[in-house]
C-alpha positions as CSV (number, residue, x, y, z in Angstrom):
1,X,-39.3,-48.4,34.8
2,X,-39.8,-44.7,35.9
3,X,-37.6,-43.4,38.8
4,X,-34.6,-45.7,37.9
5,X,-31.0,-45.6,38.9
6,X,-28.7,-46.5,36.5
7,X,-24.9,-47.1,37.5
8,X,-23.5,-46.0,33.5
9,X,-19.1,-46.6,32.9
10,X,-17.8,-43.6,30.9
11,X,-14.1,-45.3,30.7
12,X,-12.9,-46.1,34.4
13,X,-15.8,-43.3,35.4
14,X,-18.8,-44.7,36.8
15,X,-21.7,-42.2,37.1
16,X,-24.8,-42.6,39.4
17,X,-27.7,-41.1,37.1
18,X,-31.2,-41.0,37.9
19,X,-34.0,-41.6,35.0
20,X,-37.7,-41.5,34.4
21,X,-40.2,-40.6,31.7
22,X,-41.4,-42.9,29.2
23,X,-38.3,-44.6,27.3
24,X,-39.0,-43.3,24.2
25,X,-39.3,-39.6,25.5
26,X,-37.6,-36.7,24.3
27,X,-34.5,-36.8,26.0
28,X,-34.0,-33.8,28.8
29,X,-30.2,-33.5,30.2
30,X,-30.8,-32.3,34.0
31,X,-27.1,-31.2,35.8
32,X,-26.6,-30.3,39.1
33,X,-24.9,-27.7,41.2
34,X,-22.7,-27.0,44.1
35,X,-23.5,-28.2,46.7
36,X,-26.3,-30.5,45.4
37,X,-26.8,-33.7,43.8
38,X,-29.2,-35.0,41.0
39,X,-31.7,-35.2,44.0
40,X,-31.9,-31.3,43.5
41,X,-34.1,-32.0,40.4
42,X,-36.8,-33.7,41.8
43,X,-40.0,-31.8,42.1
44,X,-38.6,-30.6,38.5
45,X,-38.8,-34.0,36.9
46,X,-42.4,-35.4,37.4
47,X,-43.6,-32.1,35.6
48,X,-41.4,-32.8,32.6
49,X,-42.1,-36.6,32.2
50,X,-46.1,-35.7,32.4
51,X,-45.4,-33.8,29.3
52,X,-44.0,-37.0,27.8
53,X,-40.3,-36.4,28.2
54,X,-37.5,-38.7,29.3
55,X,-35.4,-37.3,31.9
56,X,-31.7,-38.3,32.9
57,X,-30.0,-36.0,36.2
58,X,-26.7,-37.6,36.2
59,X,-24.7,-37.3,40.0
60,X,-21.6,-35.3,38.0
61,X,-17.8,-35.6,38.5
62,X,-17.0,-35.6,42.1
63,X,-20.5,-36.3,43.2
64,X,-20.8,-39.6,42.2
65,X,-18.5,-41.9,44.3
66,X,-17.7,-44.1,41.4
67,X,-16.3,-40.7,39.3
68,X,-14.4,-39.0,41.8
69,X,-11.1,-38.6,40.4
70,X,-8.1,-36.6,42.2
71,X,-6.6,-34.7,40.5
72,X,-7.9,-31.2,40.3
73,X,-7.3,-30.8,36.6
74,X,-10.0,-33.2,36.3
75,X,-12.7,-30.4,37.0
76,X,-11.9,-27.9,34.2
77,X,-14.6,-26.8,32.1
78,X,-13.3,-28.5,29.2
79,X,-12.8,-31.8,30.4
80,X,-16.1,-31.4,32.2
81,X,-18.3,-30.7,29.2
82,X,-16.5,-33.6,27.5
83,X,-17.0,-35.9,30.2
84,X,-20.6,-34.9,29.6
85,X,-20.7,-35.4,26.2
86,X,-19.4,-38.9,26.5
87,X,-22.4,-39.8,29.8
88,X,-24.1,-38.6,27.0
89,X,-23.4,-41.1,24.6
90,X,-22.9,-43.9,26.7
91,X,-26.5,-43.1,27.7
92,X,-26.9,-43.7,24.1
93,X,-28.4,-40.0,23.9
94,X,-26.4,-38.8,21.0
95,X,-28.6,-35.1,21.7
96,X,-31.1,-33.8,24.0
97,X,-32.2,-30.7,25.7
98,X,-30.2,-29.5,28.3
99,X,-30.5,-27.6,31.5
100,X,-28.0,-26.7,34.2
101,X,-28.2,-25.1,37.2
102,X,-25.7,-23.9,39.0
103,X,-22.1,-25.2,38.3
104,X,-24.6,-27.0,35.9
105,X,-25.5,-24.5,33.9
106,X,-21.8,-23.6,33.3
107,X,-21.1,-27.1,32.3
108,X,-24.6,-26.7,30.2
109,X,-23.3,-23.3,28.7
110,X,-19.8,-24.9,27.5
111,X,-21.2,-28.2,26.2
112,X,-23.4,-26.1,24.5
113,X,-20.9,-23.9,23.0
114,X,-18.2,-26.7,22.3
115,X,-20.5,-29.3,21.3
116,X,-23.5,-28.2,19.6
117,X,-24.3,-31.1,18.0
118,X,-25.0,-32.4,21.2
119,X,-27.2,-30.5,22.2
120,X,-31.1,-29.7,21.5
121,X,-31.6,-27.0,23.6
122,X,-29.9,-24.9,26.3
123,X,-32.0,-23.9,29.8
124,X,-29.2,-22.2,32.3
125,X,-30.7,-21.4,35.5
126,X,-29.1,-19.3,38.2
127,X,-25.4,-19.0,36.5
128,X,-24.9,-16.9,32.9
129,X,-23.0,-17.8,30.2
130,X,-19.6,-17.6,31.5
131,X,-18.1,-14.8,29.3
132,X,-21.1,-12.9,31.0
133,X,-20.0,-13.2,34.4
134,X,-16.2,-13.2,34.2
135,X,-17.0,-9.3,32.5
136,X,-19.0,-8.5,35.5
137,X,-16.6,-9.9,38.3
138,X,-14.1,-7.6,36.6
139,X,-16.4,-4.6,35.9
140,X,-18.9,-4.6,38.3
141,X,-18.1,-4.0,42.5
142,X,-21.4,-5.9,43.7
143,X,-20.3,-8.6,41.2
144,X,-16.7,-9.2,43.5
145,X,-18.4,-8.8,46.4
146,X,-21.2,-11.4,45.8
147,X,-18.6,-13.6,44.8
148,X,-16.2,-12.7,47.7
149,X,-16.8,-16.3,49.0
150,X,-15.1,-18.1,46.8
151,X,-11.8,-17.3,47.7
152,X,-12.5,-19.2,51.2
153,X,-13.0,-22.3,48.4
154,X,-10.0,-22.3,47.0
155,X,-8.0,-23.5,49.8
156,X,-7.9,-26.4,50.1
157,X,-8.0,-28.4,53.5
158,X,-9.8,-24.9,55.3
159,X,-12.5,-24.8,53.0
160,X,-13.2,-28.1,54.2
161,X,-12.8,-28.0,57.5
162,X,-15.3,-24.7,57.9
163,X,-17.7,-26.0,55.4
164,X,-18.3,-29.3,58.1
165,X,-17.6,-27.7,60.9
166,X,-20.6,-28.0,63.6
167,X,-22.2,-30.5,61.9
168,X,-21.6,-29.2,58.4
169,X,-23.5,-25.7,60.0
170,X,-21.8,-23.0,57.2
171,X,-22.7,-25.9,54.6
172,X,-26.3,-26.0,55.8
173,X,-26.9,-22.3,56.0
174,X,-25.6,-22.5,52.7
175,X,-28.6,-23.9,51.4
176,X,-31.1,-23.2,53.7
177,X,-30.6,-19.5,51.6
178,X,-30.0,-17.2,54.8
179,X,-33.0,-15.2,56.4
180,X,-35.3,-16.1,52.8
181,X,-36.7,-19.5,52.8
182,X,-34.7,-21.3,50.0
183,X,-37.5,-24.0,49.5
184,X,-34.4,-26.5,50.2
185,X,-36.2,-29.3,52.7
186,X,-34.3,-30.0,55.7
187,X,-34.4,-33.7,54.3
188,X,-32.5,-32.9,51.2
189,X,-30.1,-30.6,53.0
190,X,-29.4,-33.9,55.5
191,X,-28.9,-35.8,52.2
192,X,-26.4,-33.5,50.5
193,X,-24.5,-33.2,53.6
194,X,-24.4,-37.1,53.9
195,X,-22.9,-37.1,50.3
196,X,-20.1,-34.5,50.7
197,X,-19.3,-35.4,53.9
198,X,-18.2,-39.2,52.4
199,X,-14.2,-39.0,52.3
200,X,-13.1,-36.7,49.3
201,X,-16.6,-35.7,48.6
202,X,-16.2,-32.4,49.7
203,X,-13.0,-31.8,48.1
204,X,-14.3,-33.2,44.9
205,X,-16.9,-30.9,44.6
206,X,-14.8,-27.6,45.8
207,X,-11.9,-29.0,43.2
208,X,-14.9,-27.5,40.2
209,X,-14.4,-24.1,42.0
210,X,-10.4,-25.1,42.8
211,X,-9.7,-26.1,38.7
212,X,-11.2,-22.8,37.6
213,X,-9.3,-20.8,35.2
214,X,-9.2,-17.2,33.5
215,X,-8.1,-18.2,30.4
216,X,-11.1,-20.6,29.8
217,X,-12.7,-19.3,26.5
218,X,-16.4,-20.3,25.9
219,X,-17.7,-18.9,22.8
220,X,-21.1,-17.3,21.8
221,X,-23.3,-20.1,22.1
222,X,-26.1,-20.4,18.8
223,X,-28.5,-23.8,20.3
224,X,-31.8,-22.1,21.3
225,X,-31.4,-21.0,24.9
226,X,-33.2,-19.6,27.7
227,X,-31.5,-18.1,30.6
228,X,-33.8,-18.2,34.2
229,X,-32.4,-15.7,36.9
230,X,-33.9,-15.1,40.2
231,X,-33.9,-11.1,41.9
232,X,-33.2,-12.9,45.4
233,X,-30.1,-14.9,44.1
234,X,-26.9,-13.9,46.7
235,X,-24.1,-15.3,44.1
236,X,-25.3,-13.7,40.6
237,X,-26.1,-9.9,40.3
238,X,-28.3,-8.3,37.6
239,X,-25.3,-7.0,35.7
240,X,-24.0,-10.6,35.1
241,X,-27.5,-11.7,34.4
242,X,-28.7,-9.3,32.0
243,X,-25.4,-9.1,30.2
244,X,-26.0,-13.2,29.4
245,X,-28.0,-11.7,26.0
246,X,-24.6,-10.6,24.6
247,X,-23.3,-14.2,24.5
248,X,-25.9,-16.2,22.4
249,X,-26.3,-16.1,18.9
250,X,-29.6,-18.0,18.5
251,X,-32.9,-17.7,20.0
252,X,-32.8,-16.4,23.2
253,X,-35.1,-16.1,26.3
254,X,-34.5,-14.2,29.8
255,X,-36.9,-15.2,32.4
256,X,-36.5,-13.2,35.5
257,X,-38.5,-15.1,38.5
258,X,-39.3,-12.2,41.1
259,X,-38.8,-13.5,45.7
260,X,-36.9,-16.6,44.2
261,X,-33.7,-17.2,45.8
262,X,-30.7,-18.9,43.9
263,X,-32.0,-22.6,44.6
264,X,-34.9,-22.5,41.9
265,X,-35.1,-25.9,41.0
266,X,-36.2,-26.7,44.5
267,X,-38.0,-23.4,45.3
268,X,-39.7,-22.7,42.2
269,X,-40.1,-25.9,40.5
270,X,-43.6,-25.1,38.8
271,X,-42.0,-22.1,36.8
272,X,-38.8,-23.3,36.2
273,X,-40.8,-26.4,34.4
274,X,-42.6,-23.9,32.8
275,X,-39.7,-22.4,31.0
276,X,-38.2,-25.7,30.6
277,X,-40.9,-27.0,28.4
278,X,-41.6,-23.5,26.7
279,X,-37.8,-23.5,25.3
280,X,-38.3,-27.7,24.1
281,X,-41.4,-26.7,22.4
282,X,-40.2,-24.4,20.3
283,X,-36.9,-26.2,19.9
C-alpha cells in the first residue's frame, strides 16, 4: 500500500519510516536533516515512485520517539551510519540508492564510505563529503563564519531553551530560510516544531551536532555519487562545496542549483528529482 508507515525494531530501536512506490521498486534510501523529519521528503517522493522506484525516508536517531537514546555517544557518525546499515537490513534492503540531505547526507557520505556494499548509489544534497568541509572550516574564514552557529548548539540546556523560546521563533526562522523564501510550508514548519518540541526531541537531535568529533575519518568514497549544492545555502559556502570533487573516487556529478536556499528538497523538489533519478539511471 503506497504512503505507508512502518514502525521497523533495529535491536531495542524502533524507527518510524515512511514507504511508497511499488514493492518491488528499486529501493531509494531518503535521510533527513536537522531540524526536519522524513516529512521533509515529500514532494520528492511521488516523483521517484512515478518512475517506478520504492522509496523508504526513515524518522532517524533522535527523531523517532521510539529510537531516542541518551546518551550523546549514540549520535557519532560511526554508530550512525551503522545504525543505518542495520534499518537497512531489517528493511530487508540489503542495498539501495541513497540520498541525504542535510545531517543526512553526512550519514549518506559515511555509510557510503564505510559500507559500500550497501550502497547503490550516493546523492548528497546541501552538505559535502565531510573531509570537504572540515578543510574549509579550517581554511576558509566565510566557512567559520557560516558555521559560527553551531557553537550556540553545543550547549546543552541553552540551545534548547533559545531554540523554543517564543513559540520555537529562532527554530522557525530557521527554516523559514531568513528574508529568501525557503519553500518550507508553514504546515510543515508547525509539524517539525510539534516533533522536537516532544520531551528530549530537541536534545536528541542537537546531541548529532553535540557527538561531533575531529578525529572522525571518512574516506574517499568510490559508489557513483552526485553532490547537489544550492548558491543561496547560509550553512555551506562554495569552497566546501566545490572542494567535495577531491573526496570521491568514482563517478562523480556536481549539480549547482542557482536562488535555491539550503532546504532543496522542499524548495526545489522538481530538480533535486531530477538529479536523483539521473545518478540511479546510470548507476
Amino acid at each position: 500500500m503506497p504512503g505507508e508507515l512502518l514502525r521497523v525494531d533495529v535491536g531495542d530501536l524502533t524507527f518510524d519510516v515512511r514507504v511508497d512506490g511499488p514493492e518491488d521498486g528499486r529501493p531509494v534510501l531518503l535521510l533527513h536533516g536537522f531540524p526536519e523529519t522524513s516529512a521533509s521528503w515529500a514532494a520528492v517522493t511521488p516523483l521517484l515512485t512515478q518512475a517506478g522506484l520504492r522509496t523508504y525516508a526513515p524518522d532517524q536517531l533522535g527523531y523517532s520517539p521510539g529510537a531516542r537514546p541518551g546518551d550523546v555517544e549514540a549520535y557519532a557518525m560511526q554508530n550512525l551510519a551503522q545504525v543505518t546499515a542495520n534499518l537497512m537490513t531489517a528493511l530487508e534492503i540489503p542495498v539501495a540508492d541513497v540520498v541525504g540531505h542535510d545531517w543526512g547526507a553526512n550519514v549518506a557520505w559515511t555509510l557510503a564510505a564505510w559500507h559500500p556494499d550497501r550502497v547503490r548509489s550516493l546523492t548528497a544534497v546541501s552538505v559535502p563529503h565531510p573531509a570537504a568541509y572540515t578543510a574549509a572550516y579550517r581554511a576558509d574564514p566565510e566557512q567559520r563564519e557560516r558555521s559560527s552557529y553551531i557553537r550556540l548548539f553545543w550547549q546543552e540546556g541553552k540551545a534548547e531553551e533559545v531554540l523554543l523560546a517564543d513559540d520555537a521563533r529562532r527554530l522557525r526562522r530557521m527554516l523559514a530560510g531568513g528574508e529568501q523564501a525557503s519553500g518550507v510550508s508553514a504546515e510543515a514548519i508547525d509539524e517539525y516544531v510539534a516533533v522536537l518540541s516532544a520531551p528530549g526531541a530537541l536534545t536528541a537531535a542537537l546531541n548529532w551536532y553535540r557527538a561531533m568529533s575531529s578525529d572522525t575519518r571518512v574516506d574517499p568514497v568510490g559508489v557513483p555519487t552526485t553532490y547537489v549544492w544550492s548558491d543561496g545555502d547560509v550553512a555551506i559556502g562554495r569552497t566546501a562545496a566545490e572542494a567535495c570533487a577531491n573526496h570521491v573516487t568514482g563517478d562523480y556529478r556536481f549539480v549547482e542549483l542557482a536562488g535555491v536556499t539550503h532546504w532543496i528538497p522542499e524548495q526545489a523538489p522538481e530538480q533535486l528529482a531530477r538529479a536523483i533519478l539521473d545518478r540511479i539511471a546510470s548507476s
